[in-house]
N, C-alpha and C positions, 0 to 999 in steps of 0.2 A: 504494500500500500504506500503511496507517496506521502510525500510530507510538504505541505505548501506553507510560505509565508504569507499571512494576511495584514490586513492594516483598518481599526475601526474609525469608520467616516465620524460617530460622533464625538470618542472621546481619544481618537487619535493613537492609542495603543497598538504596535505593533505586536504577532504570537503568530506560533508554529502550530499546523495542527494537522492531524492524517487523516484523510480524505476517504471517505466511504464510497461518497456519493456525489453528483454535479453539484450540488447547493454550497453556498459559503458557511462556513459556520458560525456563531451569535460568537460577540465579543467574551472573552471570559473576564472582564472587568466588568462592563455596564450593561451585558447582556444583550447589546443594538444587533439587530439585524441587518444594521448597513455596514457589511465589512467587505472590503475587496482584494483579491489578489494578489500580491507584489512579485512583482520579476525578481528573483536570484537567481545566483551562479550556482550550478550543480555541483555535489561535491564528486571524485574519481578516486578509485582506488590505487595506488600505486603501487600494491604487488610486494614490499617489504614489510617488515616485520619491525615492529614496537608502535608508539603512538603515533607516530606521525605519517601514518599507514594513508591515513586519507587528507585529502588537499583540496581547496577547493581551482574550481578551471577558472583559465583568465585566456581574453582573446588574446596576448600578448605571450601567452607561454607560460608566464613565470610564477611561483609560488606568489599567492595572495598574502603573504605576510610580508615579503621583501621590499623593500623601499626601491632595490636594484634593479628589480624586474629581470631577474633570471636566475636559478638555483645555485648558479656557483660563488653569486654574491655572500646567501646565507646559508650554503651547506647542505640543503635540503637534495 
C-alpha cells in the first residue's frame, strides 16, 4: 500500500498517511475534509546494508542530504 503526503486546506498541517482507497483522508489534527495531495520524491532502495539503505531520488542524481549534489561529496 502507498504512502502519500497530504497537506490540510484548513489548518494547514502537513501528515503521511497509507492509502486504501481514491478518497483523501480527514486531517488528523482538525478532522477537515479538505486535504490534498502533495508531490514528493520517492524514496529507492540502494541494495546495501545498515541505515542508510534507503535514499531518497533527486532529478540531479545526488543524495538528498548533500549540499554537493553528488555522493562523493558526502560519502554516501
Amino acid at each position: 500500500m502507498p504512502i502519500y503526503e497530504y497537506v490540510c486546506e484548513k489548518c494547514k498541517r502537513e501528515f503521511e498517511e497509507i492509502v486504501f482507497d481514491k478518497g483523501n483522508p480527514s486531517c488528523p489534527d482538525c478532522s477537515s475534509g479538505k486535504t490534498r495531495r502533495l508531490i514528493s520524491l520517492p524514496a529507492r532502495y540502494s541494495g546495501g546494508s545498515g541505515d542508510d539503505d534507503y535514499a531518497q531520488s533527486t532529478s540531479s542524481g545526488g543524495c538528498a542530504g548533500c549540499s554537493g549534489g553528488n555522493c562523493a561529496n558526502c560519502g554516501h
